[in-house]
ROSE-4610 file (N, C-alpha, C; in Angstrom, 1 decimal, always signed):
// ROSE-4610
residu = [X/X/X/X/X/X/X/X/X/X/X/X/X/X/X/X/X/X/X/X/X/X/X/X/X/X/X/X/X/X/X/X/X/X/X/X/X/X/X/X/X/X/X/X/X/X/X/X/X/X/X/X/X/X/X/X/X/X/X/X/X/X/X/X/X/X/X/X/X/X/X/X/X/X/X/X/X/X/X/X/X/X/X/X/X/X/X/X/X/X/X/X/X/X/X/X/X/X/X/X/X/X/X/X/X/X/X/X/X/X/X/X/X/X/X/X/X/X/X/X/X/X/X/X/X/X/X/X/X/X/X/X/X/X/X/X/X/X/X/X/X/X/X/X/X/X/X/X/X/X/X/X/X/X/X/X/X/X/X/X/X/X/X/X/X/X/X/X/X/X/X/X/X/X/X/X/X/X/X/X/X/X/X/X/X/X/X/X/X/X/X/X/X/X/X/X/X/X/X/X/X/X/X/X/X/X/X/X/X/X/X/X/X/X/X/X/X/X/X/X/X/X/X/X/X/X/X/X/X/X/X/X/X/X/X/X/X/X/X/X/X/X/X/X/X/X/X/X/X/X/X/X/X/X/X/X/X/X/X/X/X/X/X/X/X/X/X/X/X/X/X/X/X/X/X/X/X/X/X/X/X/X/X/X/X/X/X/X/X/X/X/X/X/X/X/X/X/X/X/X/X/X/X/X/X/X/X/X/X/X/X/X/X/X/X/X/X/X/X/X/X/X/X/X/X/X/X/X/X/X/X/X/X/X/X/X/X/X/X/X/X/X/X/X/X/X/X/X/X/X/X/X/X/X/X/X/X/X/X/X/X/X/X/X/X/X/X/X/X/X/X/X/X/X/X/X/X/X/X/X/X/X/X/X/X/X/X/X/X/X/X/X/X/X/X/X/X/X/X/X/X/X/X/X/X/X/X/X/X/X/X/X/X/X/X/X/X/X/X/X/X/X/X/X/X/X/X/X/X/X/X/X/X/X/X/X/X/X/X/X/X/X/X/X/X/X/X/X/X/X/X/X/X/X/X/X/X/X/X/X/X/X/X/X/X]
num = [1/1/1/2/2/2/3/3/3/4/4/4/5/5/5/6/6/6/7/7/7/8/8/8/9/9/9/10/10/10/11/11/11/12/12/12/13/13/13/14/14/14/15/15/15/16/16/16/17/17/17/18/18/18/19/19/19/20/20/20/21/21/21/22/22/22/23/23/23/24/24/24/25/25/25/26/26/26/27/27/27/28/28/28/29/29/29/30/30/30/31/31/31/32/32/32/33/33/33/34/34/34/35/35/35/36/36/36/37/37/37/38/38/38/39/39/39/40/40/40/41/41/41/42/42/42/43/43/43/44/44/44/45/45/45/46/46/46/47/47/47/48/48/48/49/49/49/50/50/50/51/51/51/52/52/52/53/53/53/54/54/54/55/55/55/56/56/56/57/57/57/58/58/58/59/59/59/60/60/60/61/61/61/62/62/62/63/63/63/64/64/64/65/65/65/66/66/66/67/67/67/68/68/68/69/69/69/70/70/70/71/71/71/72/72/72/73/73/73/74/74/74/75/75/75/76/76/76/77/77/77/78/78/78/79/79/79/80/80/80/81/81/81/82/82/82/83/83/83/84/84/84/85/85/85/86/86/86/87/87/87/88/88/88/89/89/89/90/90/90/91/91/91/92/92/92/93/93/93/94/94/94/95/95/95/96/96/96/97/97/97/98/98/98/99/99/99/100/100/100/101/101/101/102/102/102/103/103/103/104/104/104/105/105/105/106/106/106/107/107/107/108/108/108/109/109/109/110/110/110/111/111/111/112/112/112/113/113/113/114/114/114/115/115/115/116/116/116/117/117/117/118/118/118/119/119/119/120/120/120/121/121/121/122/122/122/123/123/123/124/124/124/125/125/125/126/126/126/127/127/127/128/128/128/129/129/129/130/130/130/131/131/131/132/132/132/133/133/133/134/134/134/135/135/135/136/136/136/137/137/137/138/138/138/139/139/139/140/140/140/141/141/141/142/142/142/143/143/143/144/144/144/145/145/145/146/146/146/147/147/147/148/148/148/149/149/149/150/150/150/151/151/151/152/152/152/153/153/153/154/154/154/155/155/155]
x = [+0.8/+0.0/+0.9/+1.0/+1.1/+0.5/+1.3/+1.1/+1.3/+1.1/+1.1/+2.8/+3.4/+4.6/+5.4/+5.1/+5.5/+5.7/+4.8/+4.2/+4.7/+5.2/+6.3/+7.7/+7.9/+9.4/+10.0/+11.4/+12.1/+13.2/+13.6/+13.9/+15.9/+16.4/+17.9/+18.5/+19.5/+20.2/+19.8/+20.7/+20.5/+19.1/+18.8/+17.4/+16.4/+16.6/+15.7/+16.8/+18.1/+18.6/+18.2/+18.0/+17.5/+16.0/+14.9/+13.6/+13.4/+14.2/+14.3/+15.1/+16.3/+17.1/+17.9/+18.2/+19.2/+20.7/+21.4/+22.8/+23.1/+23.4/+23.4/+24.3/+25.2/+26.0/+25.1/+23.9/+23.5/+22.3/+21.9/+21.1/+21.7/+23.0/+23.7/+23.6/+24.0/+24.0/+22.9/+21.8/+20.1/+20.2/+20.6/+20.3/+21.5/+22.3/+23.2/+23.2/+22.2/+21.0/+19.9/+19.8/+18.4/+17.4/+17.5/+16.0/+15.0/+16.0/+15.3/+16.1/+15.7/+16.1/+16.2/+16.9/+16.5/+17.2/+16.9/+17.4/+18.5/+18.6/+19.8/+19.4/+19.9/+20.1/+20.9/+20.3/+21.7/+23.1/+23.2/+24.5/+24.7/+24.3/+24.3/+24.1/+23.5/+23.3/+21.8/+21.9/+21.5/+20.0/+18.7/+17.1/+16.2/+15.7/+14.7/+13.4/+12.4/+11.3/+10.5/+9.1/+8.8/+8.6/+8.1/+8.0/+9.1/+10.3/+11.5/+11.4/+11.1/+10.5/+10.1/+9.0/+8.0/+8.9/+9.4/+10.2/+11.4/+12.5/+13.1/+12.6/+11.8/+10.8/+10.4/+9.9/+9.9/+11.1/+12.3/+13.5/+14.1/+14.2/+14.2/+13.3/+12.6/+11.3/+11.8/+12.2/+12.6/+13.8/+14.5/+16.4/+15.8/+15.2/+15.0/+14.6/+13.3/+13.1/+13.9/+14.9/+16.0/+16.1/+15.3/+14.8/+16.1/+17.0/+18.1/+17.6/+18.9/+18.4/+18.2/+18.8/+18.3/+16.9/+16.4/+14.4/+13.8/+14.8/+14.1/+13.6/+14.7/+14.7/+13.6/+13.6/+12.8/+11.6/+11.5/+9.9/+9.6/+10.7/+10.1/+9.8/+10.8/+10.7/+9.4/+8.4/+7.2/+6.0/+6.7/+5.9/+6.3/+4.8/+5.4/+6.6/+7.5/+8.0/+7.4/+6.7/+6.0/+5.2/+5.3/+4.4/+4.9/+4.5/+5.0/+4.6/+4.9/+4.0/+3.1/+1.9/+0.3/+0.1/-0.7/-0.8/-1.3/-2.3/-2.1/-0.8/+0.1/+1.5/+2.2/+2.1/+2.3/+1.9/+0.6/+0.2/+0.4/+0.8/+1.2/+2.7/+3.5/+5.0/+4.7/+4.3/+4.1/+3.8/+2.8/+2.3/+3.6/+3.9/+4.8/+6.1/+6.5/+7.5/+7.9/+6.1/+5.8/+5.7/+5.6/+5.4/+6.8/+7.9/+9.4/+10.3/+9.3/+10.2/+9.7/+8.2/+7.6/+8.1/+9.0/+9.6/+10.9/+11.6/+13.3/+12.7/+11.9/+11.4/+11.8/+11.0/+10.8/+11.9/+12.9/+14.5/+14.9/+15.0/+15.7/+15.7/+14.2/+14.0/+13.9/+13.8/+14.7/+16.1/+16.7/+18.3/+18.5/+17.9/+18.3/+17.9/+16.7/+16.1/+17.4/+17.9/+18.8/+20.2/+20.7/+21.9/+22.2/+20.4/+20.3/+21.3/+20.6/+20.9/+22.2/+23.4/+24.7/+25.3/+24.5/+25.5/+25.0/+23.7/+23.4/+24.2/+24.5/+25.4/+27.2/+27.0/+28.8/+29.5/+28.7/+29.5/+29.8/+29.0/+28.9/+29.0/+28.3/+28.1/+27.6/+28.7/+28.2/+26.6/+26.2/+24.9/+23.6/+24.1/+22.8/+22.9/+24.0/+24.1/+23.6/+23.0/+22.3/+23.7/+24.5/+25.1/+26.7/+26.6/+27.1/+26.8/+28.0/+28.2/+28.9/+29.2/+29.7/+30.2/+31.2/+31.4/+31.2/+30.5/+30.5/+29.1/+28.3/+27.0/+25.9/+26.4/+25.4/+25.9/+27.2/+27.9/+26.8/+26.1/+25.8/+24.5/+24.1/+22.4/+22.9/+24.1/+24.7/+25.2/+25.6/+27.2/+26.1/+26.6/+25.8/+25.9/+25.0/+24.5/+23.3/+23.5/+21.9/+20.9/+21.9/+21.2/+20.1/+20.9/+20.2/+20.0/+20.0/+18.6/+17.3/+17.5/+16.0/+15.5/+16.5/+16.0/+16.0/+16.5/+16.5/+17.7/+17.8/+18.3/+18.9/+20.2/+21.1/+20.3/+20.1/+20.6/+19.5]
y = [-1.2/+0.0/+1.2/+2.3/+3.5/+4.5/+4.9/+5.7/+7.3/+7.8/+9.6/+10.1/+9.5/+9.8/+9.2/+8.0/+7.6/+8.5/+9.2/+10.1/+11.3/+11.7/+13.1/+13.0/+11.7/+11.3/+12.0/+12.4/+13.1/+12.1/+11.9/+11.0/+11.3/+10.4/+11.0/+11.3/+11.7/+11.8/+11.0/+9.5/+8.5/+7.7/+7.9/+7.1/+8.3/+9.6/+10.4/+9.9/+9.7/+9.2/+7.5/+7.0/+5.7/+5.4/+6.7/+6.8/+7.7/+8.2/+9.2/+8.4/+8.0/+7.5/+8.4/+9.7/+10.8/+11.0/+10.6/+10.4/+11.2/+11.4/+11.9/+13.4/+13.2/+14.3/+15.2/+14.5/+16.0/+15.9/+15.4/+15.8/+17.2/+16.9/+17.7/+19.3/+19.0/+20.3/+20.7/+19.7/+20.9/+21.7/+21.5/+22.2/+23.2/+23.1/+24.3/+25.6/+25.1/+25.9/+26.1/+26.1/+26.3/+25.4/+24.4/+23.8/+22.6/+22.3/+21.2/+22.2/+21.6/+22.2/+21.0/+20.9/+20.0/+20.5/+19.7/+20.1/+19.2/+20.0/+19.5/+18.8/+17.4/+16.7/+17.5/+16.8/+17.0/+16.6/+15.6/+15.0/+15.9/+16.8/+17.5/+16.8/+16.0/+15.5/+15.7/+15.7/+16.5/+15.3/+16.2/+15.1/+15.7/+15.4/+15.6/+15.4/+16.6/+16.3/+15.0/+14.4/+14.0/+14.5/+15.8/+16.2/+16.4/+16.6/+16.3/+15.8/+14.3/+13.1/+13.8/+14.6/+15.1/+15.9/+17.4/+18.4/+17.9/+16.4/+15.8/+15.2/+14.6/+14.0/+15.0/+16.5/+17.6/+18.2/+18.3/+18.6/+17.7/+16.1/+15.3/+15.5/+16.1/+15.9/+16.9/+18.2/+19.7/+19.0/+18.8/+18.7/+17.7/+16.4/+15.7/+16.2/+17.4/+18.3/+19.7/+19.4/+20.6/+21.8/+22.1/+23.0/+23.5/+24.5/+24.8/+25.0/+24.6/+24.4/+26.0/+26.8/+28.4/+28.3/+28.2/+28.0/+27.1/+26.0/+25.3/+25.9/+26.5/+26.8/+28.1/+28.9/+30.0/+29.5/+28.7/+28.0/+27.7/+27.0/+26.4/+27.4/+28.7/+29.4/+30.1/+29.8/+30.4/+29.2/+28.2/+27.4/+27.6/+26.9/+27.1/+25.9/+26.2/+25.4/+24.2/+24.5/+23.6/+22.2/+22.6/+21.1/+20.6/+19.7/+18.9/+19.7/+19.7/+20.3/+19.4/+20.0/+19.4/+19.5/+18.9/+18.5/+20.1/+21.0/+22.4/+22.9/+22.6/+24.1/+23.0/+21.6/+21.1/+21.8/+21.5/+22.4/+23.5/+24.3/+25.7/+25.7/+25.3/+25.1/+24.3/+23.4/+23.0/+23.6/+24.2/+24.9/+26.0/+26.6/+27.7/+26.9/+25.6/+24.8/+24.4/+24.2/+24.0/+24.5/+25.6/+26.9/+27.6/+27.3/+27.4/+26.1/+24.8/+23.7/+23.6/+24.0/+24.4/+25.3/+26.3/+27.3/+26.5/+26.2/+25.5/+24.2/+23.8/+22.3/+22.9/+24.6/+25.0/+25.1/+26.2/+26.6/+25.5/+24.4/+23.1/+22.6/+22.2/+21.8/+22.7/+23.9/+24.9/+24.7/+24.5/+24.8/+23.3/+22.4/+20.6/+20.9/+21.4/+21.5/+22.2/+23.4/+24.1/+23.8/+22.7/+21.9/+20.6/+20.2/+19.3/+19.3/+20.6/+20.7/+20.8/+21.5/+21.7/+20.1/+19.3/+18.1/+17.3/+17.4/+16.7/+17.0/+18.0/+18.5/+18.5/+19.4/+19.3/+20.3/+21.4/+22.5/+24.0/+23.7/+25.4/+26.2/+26.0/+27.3/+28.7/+29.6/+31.1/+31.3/+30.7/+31.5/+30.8/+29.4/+28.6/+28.2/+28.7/+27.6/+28.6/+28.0/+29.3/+29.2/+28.8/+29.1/+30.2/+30.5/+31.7/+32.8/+34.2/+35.0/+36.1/+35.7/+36.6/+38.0/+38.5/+39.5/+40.0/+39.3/+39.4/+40.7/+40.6/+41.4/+41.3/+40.3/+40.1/+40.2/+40.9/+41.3/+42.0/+43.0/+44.4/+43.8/+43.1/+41.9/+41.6/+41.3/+41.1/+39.6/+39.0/+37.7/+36.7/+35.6/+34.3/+34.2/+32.8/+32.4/+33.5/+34.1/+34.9/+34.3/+33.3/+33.4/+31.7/+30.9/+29.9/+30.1/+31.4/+31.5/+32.3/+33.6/+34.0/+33.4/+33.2/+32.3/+33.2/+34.7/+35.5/+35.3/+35.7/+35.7/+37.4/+38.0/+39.0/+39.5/+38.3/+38.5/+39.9]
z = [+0.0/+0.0/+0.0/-0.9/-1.2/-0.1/+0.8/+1.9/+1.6/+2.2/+2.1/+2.1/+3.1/+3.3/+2.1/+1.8/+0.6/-0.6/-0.8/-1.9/-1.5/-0.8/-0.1/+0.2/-0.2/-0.1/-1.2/-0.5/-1.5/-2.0/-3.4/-3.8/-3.9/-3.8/-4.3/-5.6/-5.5/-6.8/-8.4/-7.6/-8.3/-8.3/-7.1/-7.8/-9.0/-8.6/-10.2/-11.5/-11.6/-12.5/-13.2/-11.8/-12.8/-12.8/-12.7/-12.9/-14.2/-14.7/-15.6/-16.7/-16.2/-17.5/-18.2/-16.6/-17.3/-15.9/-16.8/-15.8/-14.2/-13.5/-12.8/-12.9/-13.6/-14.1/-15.0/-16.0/-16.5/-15.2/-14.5/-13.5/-12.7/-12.2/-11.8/-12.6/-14.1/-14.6/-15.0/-15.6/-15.6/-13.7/-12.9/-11.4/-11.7/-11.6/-12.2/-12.9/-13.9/-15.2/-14.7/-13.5/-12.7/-13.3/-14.0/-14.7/-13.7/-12.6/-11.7/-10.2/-9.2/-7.9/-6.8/-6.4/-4.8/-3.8/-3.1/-1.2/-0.5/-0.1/+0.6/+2.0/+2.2/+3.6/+4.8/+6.1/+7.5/+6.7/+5.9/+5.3/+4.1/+3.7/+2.8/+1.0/+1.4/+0.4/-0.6/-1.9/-2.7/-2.3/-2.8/-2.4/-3.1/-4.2/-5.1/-4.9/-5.3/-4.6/-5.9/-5.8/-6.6/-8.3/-8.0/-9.0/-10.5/-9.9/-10.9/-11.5/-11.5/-12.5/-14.3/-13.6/-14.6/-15.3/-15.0/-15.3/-16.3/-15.6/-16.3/-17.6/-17.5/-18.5/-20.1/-19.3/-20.2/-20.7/-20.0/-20.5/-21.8/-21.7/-22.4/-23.5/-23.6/-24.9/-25.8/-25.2/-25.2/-26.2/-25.3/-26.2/-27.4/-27.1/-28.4/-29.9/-29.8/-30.4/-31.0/-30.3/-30.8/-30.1/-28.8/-28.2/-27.4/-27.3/-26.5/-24.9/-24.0/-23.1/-22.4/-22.6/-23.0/-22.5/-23.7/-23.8/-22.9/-22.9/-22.0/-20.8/-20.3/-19.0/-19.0/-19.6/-19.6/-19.9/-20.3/-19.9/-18.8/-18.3/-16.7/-15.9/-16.2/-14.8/-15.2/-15.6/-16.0/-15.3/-14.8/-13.8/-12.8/-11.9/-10.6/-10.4/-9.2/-8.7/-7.4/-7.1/-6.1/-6.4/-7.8/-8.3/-10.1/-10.1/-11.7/-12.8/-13.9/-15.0/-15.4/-15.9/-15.9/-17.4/-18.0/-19.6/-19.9/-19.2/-19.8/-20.0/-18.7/-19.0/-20.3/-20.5/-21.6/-23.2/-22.8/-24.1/-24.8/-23.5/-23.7/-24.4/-23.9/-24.0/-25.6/-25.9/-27.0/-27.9/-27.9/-29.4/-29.2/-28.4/-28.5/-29.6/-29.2/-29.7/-31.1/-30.9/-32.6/-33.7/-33.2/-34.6/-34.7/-33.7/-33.7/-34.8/-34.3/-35.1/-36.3/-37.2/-37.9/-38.9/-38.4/-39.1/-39.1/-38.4/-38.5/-40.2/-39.6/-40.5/-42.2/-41.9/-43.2/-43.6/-43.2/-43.8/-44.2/-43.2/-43.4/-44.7/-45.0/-46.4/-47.2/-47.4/-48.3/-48.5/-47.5/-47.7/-47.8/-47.9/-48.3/-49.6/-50.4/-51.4/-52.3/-52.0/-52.6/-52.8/-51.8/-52.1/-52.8/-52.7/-53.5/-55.1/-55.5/-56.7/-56.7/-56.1/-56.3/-56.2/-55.5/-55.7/-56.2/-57.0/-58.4/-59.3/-59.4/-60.8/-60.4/-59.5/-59.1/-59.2/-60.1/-60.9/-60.5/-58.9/-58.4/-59.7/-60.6/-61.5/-60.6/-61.4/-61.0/-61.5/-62.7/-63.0/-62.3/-62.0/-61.9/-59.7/-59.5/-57.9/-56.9/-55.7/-55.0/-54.0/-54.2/-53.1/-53.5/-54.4/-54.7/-54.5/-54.3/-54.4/-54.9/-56.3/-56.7/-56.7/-56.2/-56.1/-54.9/-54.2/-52.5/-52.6/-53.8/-53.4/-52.4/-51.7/-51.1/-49.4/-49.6/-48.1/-47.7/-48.5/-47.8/-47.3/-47.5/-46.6/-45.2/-45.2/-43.7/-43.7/-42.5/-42.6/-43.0/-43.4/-43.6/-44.9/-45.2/-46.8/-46.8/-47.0/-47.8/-48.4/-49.5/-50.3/-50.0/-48.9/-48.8/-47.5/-46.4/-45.5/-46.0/-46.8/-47.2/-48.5/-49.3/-50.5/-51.7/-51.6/-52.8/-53.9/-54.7/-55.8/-56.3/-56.0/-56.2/-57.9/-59.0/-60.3/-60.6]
């Protein structure tokens, strides 16, 4: 039987590492990055409340998606700390996510789309390759490929 105190126990280090399936060393460093928090024992030893589980769980989803731990974090601290995240602050954080990996999705296959061609053929032609720039016209747009992040055309 699952008791109350049970359910308030604060768990250690290693045991959220092998309920999670996330090393203890990046356990260590999401708390570093402020993204999880625990408490400290009389032995000073580090004690995770239940909720971590969840928060880990969301961080892992986050990185899998490409999400920098940056953002991650600035998400969390828009929850409370006192309790797990709930399928709303899910939702929320998600669509926010989506319409970020939605746009990455796009460039991506633009700029896969646009290289395709250079190594179908081989010839970086000046007149036909988008990844040229001749004459460096396209310094004054500012640093990068120009021409294969907005997708314009100098000619």
């Amino acid at each position: 039987m699952i008791t109350s105190e049970h359910l308030h126990k604060e768990l250690t280090v290693g045991q959220v590492a092998a309920r999670s399936g996330v090393a203890v060393t990046a356990l260590h460093f999401y708390e570093a990055k402020g993204l999880i928090k625990s408490n400290r024992n009389q032995g000073n030893q580090r004690r995770y409340p239940r909720e971590v589980l969840r928060r880990v769980a969301l961080i892992k989803v986050a990185q899998r998606l490409g999400i920098p731990l940056a953002e991650i974090g600035a998400a969390l601290q828009t929850l409370p700390d006192n309790r797990a995240p709930t399928a709303a602050d899910w939702q929320v954080l998600s669509a926010q996510w989506s319409r970020e990996l939605d746009e990455r999705i796009n460039q991506l296959t633009s700029l896969r789309d646009k290289l395709n061609g250079c190594i179908g053929c081989g010839c970086l032609s000046m007149e036909a390759c988008p990844l040229r720039n001749y004459g460096d016209v396209l310094g004054e747009q500012g640093p990068g490929a120009q021409l294969l992040e907005s997708g314009t055309d100098p000619k």
